[in-house]
N, C-alpha and C positions, 0 to 999 in steps of 0.2 A: 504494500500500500504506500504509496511515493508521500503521500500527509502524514503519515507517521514517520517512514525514512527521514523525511527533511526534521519533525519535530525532535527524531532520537538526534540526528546531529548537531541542531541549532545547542540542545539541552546540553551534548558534552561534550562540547568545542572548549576546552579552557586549558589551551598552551601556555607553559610561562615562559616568561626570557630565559635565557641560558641550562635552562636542566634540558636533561639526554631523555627524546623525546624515544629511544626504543627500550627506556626504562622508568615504567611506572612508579608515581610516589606509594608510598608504603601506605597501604589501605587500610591498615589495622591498630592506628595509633589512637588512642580516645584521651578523649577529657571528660571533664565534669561538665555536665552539661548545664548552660547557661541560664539564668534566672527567666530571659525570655522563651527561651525554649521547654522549660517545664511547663508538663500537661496542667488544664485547665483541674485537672480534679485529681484525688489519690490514685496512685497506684505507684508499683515498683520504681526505684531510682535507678539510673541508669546512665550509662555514659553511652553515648552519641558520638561516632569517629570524627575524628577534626576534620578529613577530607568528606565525610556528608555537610557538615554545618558549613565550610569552606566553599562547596557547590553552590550551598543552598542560600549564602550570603551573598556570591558574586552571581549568580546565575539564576535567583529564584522566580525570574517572569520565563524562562526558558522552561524550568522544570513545571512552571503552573501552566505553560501551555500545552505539553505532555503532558497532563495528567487532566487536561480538559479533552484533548485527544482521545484518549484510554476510556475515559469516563463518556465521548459520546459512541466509544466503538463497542462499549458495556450495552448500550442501548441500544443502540441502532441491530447490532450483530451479535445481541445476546452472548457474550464475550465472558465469564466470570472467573476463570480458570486460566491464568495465564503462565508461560513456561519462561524462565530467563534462565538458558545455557550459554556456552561457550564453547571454542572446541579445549581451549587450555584453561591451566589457574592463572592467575596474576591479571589476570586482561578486565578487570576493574567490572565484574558481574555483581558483585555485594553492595560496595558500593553506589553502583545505580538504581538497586533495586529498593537499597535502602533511605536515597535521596527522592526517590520517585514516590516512595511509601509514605514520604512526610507531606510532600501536596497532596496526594488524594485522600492522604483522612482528615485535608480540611475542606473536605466535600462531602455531601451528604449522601451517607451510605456506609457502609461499615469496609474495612479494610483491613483485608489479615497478610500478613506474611509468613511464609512457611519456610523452614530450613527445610527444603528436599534435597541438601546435596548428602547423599546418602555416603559417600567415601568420605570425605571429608565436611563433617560440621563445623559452621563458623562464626553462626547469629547470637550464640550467645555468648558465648567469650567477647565477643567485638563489642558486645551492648552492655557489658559489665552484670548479666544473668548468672542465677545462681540456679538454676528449675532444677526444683526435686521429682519433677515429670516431663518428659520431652513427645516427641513426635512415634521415638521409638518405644516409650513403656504402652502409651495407647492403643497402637498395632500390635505390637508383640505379648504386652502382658494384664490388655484387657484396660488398663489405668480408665476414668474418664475424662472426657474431653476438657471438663471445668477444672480439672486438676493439672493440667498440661498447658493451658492459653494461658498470655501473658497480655494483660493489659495496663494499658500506662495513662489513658485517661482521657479525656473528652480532646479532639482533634489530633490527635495521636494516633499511629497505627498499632493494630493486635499483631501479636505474637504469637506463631506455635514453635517451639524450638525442638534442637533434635540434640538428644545433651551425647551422642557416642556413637558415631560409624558405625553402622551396620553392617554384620560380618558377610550377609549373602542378599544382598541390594534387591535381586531375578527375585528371588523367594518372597522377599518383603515386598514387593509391588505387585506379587501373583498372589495376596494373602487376603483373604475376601475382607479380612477388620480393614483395610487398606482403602478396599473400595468404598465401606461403609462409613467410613471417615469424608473420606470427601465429597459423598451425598450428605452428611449433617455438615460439613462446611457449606455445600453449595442452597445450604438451605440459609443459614444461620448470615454470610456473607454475601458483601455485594459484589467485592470485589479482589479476588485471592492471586495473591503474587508468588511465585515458585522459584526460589533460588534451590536452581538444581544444579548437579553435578556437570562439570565439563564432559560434554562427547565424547573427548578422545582420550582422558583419563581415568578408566574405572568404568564407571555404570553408561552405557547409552542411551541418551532420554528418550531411544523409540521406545521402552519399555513405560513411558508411560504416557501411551497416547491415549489411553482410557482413561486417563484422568483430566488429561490438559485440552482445552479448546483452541488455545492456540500458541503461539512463542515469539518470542526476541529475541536473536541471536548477539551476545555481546562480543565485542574482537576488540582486538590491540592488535593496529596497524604493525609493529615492531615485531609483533611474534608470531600473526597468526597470515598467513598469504591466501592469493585467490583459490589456489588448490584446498586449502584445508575448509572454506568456506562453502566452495561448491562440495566437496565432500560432507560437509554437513548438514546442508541442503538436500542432498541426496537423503542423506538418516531419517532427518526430518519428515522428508516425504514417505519415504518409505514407512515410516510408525503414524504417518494419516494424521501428522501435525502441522496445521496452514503456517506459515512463516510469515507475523505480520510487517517484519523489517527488522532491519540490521542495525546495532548500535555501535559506532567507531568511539573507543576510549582512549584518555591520553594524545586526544590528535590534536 
């Protein structure tokens, strides 16, 4: 879709002078998250990455025009299920999805974000979580769902975290509590964001095209080339996931 293309690139165009543009800044550094930044009502404390509130300071008409985007392709195209892979790590997937997650829950409608990178979990270490339930006790050991979300409070996005890699990913997404999970999200949200595992590291997101409506593919110009792109595209297609556009980070 070339309206969302242009939007993902307007959102993460932000070069700076002199740093090595085929080396991303370090996406995992947090702070304390700032007095304007705290949610309107109680919930968990949490630190916020400098490179999301960094985005969201310099670029935040960028990311709210993306997430007006999102929110009329919600409507229009019955959209609630959305995939954000990559083919690699490091090419700045977490971070968008988690600067993306802070416009749309100041939009009306509920917004979750889910740790699905099943090889490697990241959302909650980065957001300073401590969950005594993640993604994985729910599916695997029954837990309930109210005991696993994370909320942080009016205009703020929800959380489902995944507190430990999953030792056999094909199993855990063929495990019917799995499906049954994301029919009470697709009930309970309006609008669910998938930070999944990279394509070509570990799990391939065609395994879960039964879950996801549609995807983002995120790339770092520096690491990831045309071949590994169209090879992705190919996965993509192949597991009957629409590809709604590409996100260039670090460019």
């Amino acid at each position: 879709m070339p309206d969302l293309d242009r939007a993902l690139a307007r959102a993460y165009a932000h070069r700076r002078t002199g740093e090595n543009d085929a080396t991303p800044p370090a996406p995992h550094f947090t702070v304390s998250t700032p007095s304007f930044d705290a949610p309107t009502s109680s919930g968990p404390e949490v630190s916020w990455p400098e490179t999301v509130l960094a985005l969201e300071r310099e670029h935040s008409q960028r990311f709210e025009r993306l997430a007006d985007v999102l929110v009329d392709i919600r409507t229009k195209r019955k959209i609630k299920v959305l995939l954000f892979t990559s083919c690699h790590r490091a090419e700045g997937r977490t971070t968008l999805v988690l600067t993306l997650a802070r416009a749309l829950a100041r939009r009306p409608g509920r917004t979750l974000v889910v740790d699905a990178d099943l090889t490697g979990p990241m959302l909650a270490g980065l957001m300073g979580l401590r969950p005594e339930a993640g993604l994985d006790d729910v599916v695997q050991d029954g837990v309930a769902l109210t005991e696993a979300l994370v909320t942080l409070g009016d205009d703020a996005p929800n959380f489902l975290p995944l507190r430990a890699p999953v030792p056999r990913p094909r199993e855990f997404m063929a495990d019917p509590a799995w499906s049954v999970l994301m029919a009470r999200l697709r009930r309970d949200f309006d609008l669910i964001l998938l930070d999944g595992s990279p394509m070509f590291t570990g799990l391939s997101a065609a395994v879960l095209h039964r879950a996801v409506d549609a995807a983002i593919l995120v790339y770092h110009c520096g690491l990831t080339g045309e071949r590994a792109l169209a090879r992705a595209r190919e996965v993509l297609n192949a597991g009957g996931i629409p590809l709604l556009g590409l996100a260039e980070t670090f460019s």
